[in-house]
C-alpha positions as CSV (number, residue, x, y, z in Angstrom):
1,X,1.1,-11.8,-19.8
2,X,0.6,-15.5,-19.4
3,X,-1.7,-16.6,-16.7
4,X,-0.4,-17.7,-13.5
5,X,-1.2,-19.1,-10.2
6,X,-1.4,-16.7,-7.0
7,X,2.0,-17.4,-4.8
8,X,0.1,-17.5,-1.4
9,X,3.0,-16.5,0.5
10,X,4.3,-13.3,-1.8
11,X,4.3,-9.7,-0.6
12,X,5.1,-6.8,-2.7
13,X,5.9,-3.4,-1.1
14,X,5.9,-0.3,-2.6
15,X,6.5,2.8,-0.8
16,X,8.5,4.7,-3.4
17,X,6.3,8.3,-4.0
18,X,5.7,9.0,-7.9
19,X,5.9,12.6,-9.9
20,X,2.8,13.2,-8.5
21,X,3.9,13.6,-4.8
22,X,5.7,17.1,-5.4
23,X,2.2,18.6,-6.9
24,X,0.5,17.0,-3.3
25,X,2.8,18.5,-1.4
26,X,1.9,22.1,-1.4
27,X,-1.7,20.0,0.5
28,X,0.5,17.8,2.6
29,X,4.4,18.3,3.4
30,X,5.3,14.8,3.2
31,X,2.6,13.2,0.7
32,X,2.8,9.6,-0.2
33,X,5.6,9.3,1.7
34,X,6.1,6.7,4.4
35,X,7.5,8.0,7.5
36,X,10.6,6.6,8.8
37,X,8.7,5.4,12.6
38,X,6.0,4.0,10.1
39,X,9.4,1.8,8.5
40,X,10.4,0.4,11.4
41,X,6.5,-0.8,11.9
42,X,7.2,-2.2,8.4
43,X,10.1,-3.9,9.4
44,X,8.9,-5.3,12.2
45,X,5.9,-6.7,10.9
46,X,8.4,-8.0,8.0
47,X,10.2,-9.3,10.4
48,X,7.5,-11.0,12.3
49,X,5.8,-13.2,9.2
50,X,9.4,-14.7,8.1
51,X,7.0,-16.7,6.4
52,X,6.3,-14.6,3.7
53,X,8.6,-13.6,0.7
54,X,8.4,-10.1,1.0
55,X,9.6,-7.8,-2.3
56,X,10.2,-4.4,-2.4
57,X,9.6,-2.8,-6.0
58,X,10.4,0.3,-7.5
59,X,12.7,2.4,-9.2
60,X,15.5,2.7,-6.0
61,X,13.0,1.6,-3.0
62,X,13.7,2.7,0.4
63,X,15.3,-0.2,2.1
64,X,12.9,-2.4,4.1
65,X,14.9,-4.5,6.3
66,X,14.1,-8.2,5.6
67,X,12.8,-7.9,1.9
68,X,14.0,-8.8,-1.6
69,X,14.9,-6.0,-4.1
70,X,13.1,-6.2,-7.5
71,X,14.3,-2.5,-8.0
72,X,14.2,-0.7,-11.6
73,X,12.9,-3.7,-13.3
74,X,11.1,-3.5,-16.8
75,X,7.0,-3.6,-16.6
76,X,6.1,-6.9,-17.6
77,X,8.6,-8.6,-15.3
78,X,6.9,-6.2,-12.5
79,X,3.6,-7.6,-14.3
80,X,4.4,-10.6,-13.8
81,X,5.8,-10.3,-10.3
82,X,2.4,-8.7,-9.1
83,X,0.0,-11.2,-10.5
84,X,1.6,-14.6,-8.6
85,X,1.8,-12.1,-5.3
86,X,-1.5,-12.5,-2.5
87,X,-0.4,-9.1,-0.5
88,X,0.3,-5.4,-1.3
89,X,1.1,-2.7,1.0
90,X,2.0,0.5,-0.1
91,X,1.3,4.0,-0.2
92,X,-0.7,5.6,-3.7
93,X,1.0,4.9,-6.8
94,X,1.0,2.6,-9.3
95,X,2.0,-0.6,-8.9
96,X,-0.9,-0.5,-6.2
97,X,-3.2,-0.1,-9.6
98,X,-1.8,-3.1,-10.8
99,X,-1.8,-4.8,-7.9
100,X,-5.9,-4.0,-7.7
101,X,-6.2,-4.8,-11.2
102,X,-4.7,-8.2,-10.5
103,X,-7.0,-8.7,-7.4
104,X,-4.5,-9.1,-4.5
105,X,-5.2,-7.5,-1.1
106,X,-4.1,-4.4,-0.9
107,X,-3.1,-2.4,2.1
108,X,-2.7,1.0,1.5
109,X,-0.7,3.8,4.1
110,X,-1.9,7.0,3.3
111,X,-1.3,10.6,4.6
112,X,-4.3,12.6,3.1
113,X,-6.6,14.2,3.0
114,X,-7.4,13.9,6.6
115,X,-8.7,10.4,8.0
116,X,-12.1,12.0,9.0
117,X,-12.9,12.9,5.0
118,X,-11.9,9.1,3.8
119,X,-15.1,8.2,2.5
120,X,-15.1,4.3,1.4
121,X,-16.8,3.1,-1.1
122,X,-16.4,6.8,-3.3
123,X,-20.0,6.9,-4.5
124,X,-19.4,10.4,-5.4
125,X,-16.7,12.6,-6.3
126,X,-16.6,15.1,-3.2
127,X,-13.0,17.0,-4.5
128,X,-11.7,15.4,-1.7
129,X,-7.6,14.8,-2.5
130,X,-6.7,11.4,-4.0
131,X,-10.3,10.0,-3.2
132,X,-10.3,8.0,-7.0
133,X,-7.3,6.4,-5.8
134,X,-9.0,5.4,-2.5
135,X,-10.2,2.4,-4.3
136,X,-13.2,0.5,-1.6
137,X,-11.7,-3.1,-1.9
138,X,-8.7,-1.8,-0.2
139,X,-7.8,-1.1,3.4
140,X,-6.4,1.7,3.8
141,X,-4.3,3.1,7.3
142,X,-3.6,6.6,7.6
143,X,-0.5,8.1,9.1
144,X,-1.3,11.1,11.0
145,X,-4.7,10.1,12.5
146,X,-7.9,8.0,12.0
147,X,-11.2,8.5,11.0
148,X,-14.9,6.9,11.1
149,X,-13.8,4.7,8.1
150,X,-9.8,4.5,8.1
151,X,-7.5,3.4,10.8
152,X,-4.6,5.3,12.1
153,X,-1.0,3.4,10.7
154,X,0.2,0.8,13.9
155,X,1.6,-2.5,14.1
156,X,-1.7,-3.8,15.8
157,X,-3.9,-2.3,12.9
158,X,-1.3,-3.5,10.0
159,X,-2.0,-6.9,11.6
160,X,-6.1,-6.5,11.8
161,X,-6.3,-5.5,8.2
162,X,-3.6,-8.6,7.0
163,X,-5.9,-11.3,9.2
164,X,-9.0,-9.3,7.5
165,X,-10.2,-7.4,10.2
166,X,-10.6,-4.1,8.7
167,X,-12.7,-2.9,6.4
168,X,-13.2,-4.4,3.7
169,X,-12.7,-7.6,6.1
170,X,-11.5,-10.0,3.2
């Protein structure tokens, strides 16, 4: 991949749940999955920062409002497409490996384990679900509550952690 300059106003979303997700489910009924009132918070905050090219990426996508499709697309044009992007939000998967490989902020919505054993930075493996994917330069928002580390999924906290208010406060 040839190097290229960061696109400062170039979001990719990814909410698209990987073969993975059906193992996690017998943990959580609807892991890696973005809710549908959690959408419409996506939407809205799309909607909201009209100055940013937002992209949805994955094999179908779930159809956020107000974004371009770069659905089903071979890897090194999705390469490519992550490394001249500044944002990421998605849930755990892999383009949000890529996307920390490539050094953009990240965003990540999660549903599990439960906010209160979201431990950030993971020093130590604890066998808590996911944890190596809860990587400590990321902010990460939970769904279905909020612990002493990680904020419960809003609107107002999806806009503290863009403008770097959340930990990691970049």
């Amino acid at each position: 991949i040839r190097l290229i300059k960061p696109k400062k106003k170039q979001v990719i979303l990814h909410f698209e749940a990987g073969i993975e997700a059906q193992n996690q489910r017998e943990f959580h009924s609807r892991a890696r999955q973005l809710y549908p009132e959690n959408k419409l918070i996506i939407e809205e905050f799309v909607k909201k920062h009209s100055e940013y090219n937002f992209i949805e990426v994955g094999l179908k996508g779930i159809g956020i409002e107000g974004c371009h499709q770069f659905l089903n697309q071979p890897l090194d044009n999705l390469l490519e497409l992550i490394a001249e992007s500044e944002y990421f939000i998605g849930i755990n998967s892999g383009p949000i490996n890529l996307a920390v490989a490539f050094d953009l902020k990240c965003i990540c919505v999660i549903n599990f384990p439960p906010a209160e054993l979201v431990v950030l930075p993971n020093l130590k493996f604890t066998g808590s679900l996911d944890e190596d994917w809860h990587y400590p330069m990321n902010v990460h928002l939970h769904q279905d509550s909020e612990g002493p580390q990680v904020k419960r999924f809003s609107l107002e906290n999806l806009e503290k952690a863009w403008a770097g208010d959340l930990y990691p406060y970049w």
